[in-house]
PAMIDREN-955450 format. One record per residue: x, y, z of N, C-alpha, C in turn. Coordinates in nm, 3 decimals. Last residue first. Layout:
BEGIN
+---------+---------+---------+---------+---------+---------+---------+---------+---------+
:   neast :  nnorth :     nup :  caeast : canorth :    caup :   ceast :  cnorth :     cup :
+---------+---------+---------+---------+---------+---------+---------+---------+---------+
:       X :       Y :       Z :       X :       Y :       Z :       X :       Y :       Z :
...
+---------+---------+---------+---------+---------+---------+---------+---------+---------+
# end
This chain:
BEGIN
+---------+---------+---------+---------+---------+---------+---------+---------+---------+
:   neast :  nnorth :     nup :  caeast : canorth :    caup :   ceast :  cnorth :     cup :
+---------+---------+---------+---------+---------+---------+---------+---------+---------+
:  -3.050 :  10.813 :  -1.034 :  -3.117 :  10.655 :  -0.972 :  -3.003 :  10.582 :  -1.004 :
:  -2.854 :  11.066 :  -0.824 :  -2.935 :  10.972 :  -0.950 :  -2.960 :  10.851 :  -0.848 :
:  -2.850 :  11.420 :  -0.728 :  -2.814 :  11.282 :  -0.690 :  -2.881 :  11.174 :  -0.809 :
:  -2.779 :  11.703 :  -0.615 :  -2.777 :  11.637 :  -0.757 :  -2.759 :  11.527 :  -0.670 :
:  -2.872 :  12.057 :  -0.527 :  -2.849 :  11.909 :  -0.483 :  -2.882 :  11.794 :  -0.558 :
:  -2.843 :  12.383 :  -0.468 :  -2.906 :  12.285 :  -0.569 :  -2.785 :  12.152 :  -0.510 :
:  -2.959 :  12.702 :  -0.350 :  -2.891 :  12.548 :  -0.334 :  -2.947 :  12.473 :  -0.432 :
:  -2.940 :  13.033 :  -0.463 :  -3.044 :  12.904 :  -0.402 :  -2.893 :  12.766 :  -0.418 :
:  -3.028 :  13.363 :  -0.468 :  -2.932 :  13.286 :  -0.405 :  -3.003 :  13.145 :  -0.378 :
:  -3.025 :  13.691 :  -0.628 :  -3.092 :  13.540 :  -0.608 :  -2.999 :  13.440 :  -0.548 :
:  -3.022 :  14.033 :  -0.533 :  -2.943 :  13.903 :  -0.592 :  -2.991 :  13.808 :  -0.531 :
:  -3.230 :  14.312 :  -0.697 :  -3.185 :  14.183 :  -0.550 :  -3.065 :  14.080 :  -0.638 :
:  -3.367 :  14.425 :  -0.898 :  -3.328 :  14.453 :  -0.819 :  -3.266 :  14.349 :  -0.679 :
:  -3.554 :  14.136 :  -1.084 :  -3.427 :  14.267 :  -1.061 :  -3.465 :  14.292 :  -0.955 :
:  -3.380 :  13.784 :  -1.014 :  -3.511 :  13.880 :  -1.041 :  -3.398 :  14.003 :  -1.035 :
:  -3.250 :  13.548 :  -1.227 :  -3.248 :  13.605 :  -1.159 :  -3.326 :  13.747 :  -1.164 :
:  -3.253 :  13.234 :  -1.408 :  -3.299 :  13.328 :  -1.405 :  -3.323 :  13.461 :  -1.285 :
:  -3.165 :  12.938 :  -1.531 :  -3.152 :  12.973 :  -1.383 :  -3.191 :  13.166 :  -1.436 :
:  -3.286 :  12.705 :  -1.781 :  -3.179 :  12.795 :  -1.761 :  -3.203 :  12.867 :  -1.616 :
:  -3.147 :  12.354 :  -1.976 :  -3.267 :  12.474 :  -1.870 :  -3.212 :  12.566 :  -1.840 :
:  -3.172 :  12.102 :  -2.152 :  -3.079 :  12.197 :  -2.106 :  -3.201 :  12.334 :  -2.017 :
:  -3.179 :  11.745 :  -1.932 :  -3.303 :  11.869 :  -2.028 :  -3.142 :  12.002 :  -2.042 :
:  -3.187 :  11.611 :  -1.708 :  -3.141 :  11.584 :  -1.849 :  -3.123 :  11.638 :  -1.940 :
:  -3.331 :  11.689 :  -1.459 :  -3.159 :  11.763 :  -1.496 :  -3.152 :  11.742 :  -1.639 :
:  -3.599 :  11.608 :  -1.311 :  -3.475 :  11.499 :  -1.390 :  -3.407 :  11.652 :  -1.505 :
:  -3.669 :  11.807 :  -0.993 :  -3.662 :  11.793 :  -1.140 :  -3.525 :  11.673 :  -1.187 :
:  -3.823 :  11.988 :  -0.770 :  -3.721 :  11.887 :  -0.802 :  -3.760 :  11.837 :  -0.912 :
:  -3.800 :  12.280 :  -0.553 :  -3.803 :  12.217 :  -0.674 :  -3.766 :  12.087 :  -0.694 :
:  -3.915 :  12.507 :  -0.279 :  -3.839 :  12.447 :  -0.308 :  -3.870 :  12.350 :  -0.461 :
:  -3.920 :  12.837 :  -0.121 :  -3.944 :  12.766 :  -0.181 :  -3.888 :  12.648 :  -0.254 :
:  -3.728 :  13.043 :   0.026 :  -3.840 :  12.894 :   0.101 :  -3.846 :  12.778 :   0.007 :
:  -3.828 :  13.283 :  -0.189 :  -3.739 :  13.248 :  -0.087 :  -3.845 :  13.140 :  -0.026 :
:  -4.020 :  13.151 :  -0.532 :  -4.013 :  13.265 :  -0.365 :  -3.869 :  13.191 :  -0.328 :
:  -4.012 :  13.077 :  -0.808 :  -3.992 :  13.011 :  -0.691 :  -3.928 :  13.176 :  -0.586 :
:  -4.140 :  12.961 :  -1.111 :  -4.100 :  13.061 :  -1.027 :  -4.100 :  13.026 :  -0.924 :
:  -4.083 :  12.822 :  -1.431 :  -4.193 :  12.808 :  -1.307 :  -4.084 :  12.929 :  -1.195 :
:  -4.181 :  12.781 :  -1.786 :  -4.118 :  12.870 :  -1.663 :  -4.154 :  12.837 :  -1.521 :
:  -4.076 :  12.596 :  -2.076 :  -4.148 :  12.630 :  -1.936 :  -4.087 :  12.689 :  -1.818 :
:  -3.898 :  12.576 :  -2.253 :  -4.007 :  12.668 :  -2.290 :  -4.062 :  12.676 :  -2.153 :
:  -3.741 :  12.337 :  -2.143 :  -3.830 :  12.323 :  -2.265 :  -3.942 :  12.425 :  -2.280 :
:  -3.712 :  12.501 :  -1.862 :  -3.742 :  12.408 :  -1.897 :  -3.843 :  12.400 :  -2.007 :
:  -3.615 :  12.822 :  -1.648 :  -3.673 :  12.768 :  -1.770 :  -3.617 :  12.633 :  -1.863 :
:  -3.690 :  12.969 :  -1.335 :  -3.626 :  12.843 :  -1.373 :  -3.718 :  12.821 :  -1.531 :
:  -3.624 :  13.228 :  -1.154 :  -3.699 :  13.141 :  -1.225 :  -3.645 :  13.032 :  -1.340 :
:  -3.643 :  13.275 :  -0.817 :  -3.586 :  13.254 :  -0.907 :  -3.667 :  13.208 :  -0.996 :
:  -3.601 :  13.643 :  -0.594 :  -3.658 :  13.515 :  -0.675 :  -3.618 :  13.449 :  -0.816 :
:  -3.407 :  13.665 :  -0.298 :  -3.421 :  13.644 :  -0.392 :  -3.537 :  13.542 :  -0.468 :
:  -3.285 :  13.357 :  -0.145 :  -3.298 :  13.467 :  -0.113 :  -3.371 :  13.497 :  -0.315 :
:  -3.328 :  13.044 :  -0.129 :  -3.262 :  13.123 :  -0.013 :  -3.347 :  13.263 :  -0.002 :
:  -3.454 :  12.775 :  -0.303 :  -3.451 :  12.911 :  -0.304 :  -3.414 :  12.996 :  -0.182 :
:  -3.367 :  12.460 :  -0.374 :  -3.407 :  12.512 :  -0.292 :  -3.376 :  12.671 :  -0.321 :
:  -3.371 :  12.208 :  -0.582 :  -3.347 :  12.329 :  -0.596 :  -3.424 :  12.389 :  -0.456 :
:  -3.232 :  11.900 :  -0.679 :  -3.308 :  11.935 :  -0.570 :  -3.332 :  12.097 :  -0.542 :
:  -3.255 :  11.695 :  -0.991 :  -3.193 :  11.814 :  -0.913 :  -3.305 :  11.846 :  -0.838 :
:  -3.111 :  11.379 :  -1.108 :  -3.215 :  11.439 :  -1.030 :  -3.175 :  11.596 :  -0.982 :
:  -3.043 :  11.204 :  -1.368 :  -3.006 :  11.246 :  -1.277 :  -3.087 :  11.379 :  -1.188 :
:  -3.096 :  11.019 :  -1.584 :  -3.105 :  10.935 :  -1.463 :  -3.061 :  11.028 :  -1.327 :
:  -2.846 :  11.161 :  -1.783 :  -2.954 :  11.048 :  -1.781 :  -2.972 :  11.040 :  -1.626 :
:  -2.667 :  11.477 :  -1.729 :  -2.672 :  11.331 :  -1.754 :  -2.809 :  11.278 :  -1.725 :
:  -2.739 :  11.737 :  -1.688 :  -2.647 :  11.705 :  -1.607 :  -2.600 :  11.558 :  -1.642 :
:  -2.740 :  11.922 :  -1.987 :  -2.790 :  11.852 :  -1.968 :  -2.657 :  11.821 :  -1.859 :
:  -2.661 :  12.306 :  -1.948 :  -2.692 :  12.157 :  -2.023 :  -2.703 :  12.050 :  -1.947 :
:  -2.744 :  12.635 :  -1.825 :  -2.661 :  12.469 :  -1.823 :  -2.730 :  12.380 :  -1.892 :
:  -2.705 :  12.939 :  -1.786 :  -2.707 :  12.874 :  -1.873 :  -2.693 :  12.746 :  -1.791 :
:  -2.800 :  13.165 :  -1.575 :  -2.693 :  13.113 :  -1.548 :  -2.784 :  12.967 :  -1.633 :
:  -2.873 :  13.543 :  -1.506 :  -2.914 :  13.386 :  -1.564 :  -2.792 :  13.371 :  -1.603 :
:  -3.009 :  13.862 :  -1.336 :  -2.882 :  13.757 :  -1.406 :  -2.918 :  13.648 :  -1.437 :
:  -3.101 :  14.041 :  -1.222 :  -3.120 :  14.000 :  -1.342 :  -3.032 :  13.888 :  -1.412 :
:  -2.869 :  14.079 :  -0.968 :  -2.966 :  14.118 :  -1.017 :  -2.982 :  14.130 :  -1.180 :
:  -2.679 :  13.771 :  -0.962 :  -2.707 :  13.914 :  -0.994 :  -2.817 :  13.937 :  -1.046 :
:  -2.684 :  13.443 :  -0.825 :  -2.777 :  13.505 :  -0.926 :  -2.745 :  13.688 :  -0.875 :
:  -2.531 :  13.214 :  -0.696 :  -2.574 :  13.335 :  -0.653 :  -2.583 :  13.402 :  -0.811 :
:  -2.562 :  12.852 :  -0.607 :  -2.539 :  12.910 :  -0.723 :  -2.580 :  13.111 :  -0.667 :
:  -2.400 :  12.591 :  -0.495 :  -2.476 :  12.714 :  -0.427 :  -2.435 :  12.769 :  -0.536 :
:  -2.452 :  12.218 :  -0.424 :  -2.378 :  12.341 :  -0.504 :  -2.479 :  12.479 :  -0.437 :
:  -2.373 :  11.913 :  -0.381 :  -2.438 :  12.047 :  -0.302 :  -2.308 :  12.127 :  -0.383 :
:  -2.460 :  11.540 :  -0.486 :  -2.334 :  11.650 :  -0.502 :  -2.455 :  11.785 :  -0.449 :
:  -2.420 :  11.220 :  -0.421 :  -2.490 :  11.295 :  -0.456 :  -2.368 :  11.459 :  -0.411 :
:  -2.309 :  10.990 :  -0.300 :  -2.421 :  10.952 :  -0.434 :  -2.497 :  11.076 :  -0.422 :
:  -2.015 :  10.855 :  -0.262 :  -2.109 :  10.953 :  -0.214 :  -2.169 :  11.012 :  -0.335 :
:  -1.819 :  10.721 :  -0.420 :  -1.815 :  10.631 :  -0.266 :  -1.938 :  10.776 :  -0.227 :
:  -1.597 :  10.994 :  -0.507 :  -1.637 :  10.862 :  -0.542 :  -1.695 :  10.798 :  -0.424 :
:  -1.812 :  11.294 :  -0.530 :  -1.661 :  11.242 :  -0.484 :  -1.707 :  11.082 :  -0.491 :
:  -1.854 :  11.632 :  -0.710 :  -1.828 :  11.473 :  -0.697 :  -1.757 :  11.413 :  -0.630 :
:  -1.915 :  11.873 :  -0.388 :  -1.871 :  11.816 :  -0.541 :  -1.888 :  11.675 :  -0.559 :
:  -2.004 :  12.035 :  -0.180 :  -1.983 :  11.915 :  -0.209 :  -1.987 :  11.829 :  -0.323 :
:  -1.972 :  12.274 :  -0.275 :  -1.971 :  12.280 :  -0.107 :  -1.920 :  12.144 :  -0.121 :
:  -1.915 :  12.491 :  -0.531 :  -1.911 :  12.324 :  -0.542 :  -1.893 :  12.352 :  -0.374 :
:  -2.062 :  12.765 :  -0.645 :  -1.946 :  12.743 :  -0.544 :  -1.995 :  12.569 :  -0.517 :
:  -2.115 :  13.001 :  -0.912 :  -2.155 :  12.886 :  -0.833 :  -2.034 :  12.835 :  -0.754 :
:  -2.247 :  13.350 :  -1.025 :  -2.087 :  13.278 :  -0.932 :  -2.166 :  13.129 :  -0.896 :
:  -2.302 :  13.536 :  -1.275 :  -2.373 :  13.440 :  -1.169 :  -2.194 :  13.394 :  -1.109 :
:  -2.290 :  13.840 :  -1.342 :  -2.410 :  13.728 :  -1.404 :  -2.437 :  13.671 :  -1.314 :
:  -2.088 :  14.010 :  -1.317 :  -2.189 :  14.080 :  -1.296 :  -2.312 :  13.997 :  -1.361 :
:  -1.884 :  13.780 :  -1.443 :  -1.915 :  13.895 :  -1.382 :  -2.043 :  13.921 :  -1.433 :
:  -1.964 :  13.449 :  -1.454 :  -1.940 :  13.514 :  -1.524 :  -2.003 :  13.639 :  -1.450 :
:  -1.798 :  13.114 :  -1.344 :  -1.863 :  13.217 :  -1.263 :  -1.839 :  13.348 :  -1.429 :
:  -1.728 :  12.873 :  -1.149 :  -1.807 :  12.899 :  -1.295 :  -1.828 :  13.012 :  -1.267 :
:  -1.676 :  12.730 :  -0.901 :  -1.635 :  12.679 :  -0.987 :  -1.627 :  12.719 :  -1.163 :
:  -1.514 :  13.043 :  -0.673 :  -1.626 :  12.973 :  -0.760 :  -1.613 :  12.877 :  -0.882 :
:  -1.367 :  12.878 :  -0.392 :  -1.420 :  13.015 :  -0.469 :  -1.465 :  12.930 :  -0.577 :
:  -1.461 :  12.924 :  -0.015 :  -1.465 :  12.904 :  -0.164 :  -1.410 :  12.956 :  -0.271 :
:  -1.407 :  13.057 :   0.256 :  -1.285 :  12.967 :   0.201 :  -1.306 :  12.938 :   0.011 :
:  -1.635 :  13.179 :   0.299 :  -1.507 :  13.259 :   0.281 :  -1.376 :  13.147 :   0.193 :
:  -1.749 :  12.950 :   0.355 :  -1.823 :  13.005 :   0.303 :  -1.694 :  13.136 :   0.215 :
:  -1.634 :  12.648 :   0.496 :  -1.654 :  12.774 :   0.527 :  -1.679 :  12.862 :   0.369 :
:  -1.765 :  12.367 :   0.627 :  -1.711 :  12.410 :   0.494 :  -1.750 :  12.574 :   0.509 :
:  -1.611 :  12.123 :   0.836 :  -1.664 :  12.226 :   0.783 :  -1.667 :  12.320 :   0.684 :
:  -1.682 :  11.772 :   0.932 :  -1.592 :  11.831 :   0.862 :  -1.692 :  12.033 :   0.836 :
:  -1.663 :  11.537 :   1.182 :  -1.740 :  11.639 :   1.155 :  -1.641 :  11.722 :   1.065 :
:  -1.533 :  11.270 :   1.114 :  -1.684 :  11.260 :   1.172 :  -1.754 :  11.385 :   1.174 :
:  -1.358 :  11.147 :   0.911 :  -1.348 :  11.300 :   0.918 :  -1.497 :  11.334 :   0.997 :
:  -1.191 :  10.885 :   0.865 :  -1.322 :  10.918 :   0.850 :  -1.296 :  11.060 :   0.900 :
:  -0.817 :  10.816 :   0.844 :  -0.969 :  10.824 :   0.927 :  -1.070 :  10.934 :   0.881 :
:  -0.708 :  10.732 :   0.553 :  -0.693 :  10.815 :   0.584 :  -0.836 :  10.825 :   0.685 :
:  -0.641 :  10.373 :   0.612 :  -0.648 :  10.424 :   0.478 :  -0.662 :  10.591 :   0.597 :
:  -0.576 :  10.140 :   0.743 :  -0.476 :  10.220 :   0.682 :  -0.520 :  10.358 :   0.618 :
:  -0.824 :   9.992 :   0.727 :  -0.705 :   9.989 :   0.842 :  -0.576 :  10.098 :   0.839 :
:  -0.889 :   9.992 :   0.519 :  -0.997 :  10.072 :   0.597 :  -0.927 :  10.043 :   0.738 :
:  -0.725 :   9.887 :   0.329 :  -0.737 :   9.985 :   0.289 :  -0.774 :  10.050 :   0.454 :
:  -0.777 :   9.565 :   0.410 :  -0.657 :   9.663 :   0.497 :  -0.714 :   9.792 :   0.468 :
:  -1.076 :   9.546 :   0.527 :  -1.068 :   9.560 :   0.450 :  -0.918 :   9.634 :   0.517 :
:  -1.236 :   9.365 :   0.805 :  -1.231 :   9.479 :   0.730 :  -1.171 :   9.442 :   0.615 :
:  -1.207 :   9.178 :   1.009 :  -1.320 :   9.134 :   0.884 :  -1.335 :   9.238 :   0.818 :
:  -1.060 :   9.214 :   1.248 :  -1.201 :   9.279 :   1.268 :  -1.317 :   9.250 :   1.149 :
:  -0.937 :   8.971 :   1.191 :  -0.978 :   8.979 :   1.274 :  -1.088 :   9.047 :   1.307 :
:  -0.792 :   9.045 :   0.943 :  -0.865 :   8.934 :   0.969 :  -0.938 :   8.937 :   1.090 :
:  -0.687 :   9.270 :   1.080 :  -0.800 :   9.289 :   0.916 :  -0.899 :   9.167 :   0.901 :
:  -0.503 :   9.154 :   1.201 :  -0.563 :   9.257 :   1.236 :  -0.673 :   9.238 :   1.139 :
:  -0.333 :   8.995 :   1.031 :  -0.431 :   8.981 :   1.116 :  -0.508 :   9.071 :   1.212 :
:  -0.216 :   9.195 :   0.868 :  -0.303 :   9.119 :   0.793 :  -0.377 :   9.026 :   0.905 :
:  -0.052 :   9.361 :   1.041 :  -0.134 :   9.404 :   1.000 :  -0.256 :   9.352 :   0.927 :
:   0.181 :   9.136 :   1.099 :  -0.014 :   9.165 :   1.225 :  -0.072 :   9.238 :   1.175 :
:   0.233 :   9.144 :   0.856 :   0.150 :   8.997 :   0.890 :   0.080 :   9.051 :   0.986 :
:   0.340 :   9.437 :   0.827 :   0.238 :   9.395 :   0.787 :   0.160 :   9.216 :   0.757 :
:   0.369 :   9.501 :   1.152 :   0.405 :   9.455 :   1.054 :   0.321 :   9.396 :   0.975 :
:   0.332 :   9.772 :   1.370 :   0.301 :   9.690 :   1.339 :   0.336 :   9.605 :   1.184 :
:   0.518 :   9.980 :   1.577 :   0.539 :   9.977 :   1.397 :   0.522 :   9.845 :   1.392 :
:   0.342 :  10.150 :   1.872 :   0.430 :  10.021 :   1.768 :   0.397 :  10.053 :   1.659 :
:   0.237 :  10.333 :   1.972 :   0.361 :  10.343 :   2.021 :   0.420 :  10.229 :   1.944 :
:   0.002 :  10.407 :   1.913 :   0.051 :  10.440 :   1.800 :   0.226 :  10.443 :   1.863 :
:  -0.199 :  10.332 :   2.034 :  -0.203 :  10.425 :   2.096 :  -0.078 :  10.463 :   1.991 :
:  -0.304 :  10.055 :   1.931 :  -0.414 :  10.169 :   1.942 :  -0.335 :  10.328 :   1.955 :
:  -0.031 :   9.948 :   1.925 :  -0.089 :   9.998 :   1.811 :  -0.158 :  10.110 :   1.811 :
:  -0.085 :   9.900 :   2.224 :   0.015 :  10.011 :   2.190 :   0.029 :  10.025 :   2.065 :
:  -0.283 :   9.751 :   2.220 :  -0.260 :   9.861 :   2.249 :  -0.188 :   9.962 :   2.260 :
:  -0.155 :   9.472 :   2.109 :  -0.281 :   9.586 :   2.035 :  -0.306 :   9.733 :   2.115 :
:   0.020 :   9.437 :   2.269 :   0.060 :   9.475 :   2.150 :  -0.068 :   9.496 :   2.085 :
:  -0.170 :   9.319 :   2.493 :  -0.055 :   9.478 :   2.508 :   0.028 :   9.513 :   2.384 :
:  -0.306 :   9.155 :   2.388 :  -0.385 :   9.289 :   2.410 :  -0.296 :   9.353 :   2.462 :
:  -0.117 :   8.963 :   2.092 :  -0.144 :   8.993 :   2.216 :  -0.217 :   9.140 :   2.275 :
:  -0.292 :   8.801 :   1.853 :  -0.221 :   8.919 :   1.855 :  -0.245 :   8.959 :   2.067 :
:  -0.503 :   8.642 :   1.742 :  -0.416 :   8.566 :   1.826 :  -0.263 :   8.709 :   1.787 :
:  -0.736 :   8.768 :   1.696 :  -0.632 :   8.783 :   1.567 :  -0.483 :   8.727 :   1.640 :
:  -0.975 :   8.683 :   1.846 :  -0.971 :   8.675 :   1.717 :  -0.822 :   8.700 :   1.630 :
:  -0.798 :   8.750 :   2.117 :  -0.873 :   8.617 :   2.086 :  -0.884 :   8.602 :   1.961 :
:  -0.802 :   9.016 :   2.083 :  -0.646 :   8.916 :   2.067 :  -0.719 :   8.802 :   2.089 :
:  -1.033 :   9.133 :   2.104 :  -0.973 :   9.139 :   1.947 :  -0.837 :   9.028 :   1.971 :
:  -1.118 :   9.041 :   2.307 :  -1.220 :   8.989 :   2.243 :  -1.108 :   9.023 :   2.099 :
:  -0.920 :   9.269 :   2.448 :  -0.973 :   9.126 :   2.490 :  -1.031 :   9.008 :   2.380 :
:  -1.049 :   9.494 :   2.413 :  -0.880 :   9.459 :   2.328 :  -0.893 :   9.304 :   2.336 :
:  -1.351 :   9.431 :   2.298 :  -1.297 :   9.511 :   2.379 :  -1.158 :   9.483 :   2.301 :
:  -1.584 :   9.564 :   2.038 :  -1.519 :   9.447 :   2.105 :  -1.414 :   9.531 :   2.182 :
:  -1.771 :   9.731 :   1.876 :  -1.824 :   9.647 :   2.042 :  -1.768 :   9.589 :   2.079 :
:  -1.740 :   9.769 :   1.683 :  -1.799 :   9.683 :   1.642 :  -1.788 :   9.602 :   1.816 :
:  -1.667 :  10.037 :   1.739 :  -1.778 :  10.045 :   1.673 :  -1.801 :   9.873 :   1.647 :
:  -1.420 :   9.962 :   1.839 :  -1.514 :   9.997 :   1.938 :  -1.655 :   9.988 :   1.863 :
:  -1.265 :   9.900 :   1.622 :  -1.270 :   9.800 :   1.729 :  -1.431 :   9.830 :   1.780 :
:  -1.295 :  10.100 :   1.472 :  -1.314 :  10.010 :   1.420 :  -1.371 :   9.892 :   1.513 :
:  -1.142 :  10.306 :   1.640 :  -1.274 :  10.324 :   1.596 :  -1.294 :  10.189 :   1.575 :
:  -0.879 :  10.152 :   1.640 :  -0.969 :  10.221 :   1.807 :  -1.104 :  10.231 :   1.773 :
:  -0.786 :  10.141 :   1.384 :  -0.821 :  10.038 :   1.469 :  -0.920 :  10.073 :   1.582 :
:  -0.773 :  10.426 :   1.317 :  -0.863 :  10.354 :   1.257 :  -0.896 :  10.212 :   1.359 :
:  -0.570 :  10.510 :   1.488 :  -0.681 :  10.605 :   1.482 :  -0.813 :  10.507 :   1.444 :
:  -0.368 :  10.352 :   1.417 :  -0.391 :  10.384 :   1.532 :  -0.543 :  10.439 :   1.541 :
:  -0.362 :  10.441 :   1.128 :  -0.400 :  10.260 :   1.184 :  -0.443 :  10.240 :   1.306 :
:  -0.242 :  10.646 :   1.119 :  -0.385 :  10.554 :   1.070 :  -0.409 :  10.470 :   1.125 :
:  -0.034 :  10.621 :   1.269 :  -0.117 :  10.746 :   1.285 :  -0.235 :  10.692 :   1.256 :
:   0.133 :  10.471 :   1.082 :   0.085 :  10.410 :   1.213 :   0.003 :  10.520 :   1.264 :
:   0.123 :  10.615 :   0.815 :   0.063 :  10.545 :   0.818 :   0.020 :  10.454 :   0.998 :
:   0.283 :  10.842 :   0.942 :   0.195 :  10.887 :   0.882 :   0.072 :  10.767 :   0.911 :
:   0.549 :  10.673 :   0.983 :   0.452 :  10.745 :   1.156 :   0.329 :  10.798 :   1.066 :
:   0.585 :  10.586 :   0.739 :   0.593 :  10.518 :   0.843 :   0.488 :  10.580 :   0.944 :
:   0.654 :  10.838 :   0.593 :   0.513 :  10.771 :   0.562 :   0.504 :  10.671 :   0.679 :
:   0.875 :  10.939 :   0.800 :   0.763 :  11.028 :   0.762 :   0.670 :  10.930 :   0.705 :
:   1.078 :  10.733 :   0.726 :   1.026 :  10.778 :   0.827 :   0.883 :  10.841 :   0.857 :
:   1.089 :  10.757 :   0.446 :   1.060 :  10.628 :   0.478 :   1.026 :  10.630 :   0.632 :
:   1.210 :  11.025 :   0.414 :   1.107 :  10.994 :   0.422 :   1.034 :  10.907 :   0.443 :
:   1.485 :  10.946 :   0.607 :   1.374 :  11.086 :   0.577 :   1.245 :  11.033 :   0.579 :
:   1.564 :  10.748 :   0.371 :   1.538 :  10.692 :   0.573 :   1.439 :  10.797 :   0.639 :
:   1.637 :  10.914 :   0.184 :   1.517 :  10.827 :   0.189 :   1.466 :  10.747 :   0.292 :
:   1.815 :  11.063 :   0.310 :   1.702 :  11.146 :   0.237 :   1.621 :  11.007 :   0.263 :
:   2.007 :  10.883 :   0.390 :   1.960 :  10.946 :   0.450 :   1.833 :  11.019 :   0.463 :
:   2.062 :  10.837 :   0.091 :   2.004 :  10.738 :   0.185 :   1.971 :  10.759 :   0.354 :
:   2.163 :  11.050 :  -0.005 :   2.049 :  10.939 :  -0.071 :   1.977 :  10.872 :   0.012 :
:   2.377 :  11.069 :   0.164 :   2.310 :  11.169 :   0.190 :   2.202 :  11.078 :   0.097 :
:   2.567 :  10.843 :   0.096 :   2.505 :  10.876 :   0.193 :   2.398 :  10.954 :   0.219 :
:   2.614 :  10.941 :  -0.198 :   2.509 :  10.822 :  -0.141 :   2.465 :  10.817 :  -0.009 :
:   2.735 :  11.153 :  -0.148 :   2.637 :  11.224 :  -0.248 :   2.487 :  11.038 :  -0.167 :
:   3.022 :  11.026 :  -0.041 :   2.890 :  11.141 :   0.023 :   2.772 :  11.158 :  -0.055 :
:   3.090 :  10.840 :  -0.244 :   3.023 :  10.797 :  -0.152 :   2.956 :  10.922 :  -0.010 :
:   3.142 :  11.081 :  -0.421 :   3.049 :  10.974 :  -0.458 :   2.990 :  10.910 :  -0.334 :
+---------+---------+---------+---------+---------+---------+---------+---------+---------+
# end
């Protein structure tokens, strides 16, 4: 019994370790940006959060386990938000590899679409890549009220049908249309069609 607790509490010192250096990782990362993007030196931040500039720097540099009162002056200080003190750093260049996808929809020898940039909360608009087989069409219903599509053409020609209406589009060529409607994606023969589409609303 009292081994089985030890080891409990070992396990959870474990992980209580692990979110610990996870979260000073953040904070470290986030403060440095935060600071600098708003132009203040360490100087100018222990004036505002009466936190000394050798205990803000060794935050910066992730050698202290700040508590969460200097964490709440900290926040006060730069006028953030804790979340955006803590929360997981901004990602300033991210890449999306082409090999890495795979498709959100996809019916053989019809169409494959690949989500690059899907819904995400806090970003007001979504990048999809749809690839059209020769002859192929790719059904969809209505995206919602109020919502916009940006159609650009790669390769391949496409044709696009709306309430009975057709319009056609070269490589280059580009579209934009309210989504509301059900419409359908149309692929030429011989070739496979390849275009971007980009959803955003009012």
């Amino acid at each position: 019994m009292h081994m089985r607790l030890y080891a409990d509490v070992q396990h959870n010192a474990y992980w209580k370790g692990i979110i610990m250096d996870y979260l000073n990782e953040n904070v470290a990362i986030n403060l440095k940006k935060i600071r600098k993007g708003k132009k203040m030196s360490l100087d100018m931040l222990a004036a505002e959060t009466g936190i000394s500039k050798s205990m803000l720097g060794q935050i910066e540099r992730g050698e202290a386990n700040p508590t969460l009162g200097t964490l709440g002056k900290i926040t006060s200080g730069l006028r953030v938000s804790f979340m955006e003190l803590i929360g997981p750093p901004r990602e300033e260049i991210y890449i999306m590899r082409k090999e890495t996808l795979t498709p959100i929809k996809e019916e053989k020898d019809n169409f494959r679409n690949y989500a690059y940039f899907p819904f995400e909360e806090g970003r007001d608009f979504e990048i999809y890549c749809v690839e059209l087989e020769p002859n192929g069409c790719y059904a969809c219903g209505s995206h919602g009220e109020n919502t916009i599509e940006y159609i650009v053409v790669f390769s391949g020609t496409l044709r696009l049908e709306i309430d009975g209406a057709n319009y056609h589009l070269a490589p280059g060529d580009a579209i934009r249309l309210y989504s509301d409607k059900d419409h359908t994606y149309y692929g030429c023969a011989g070739e496979r069609t390849q275009f971007y589409m980009l959803f955003t609303w009012e």
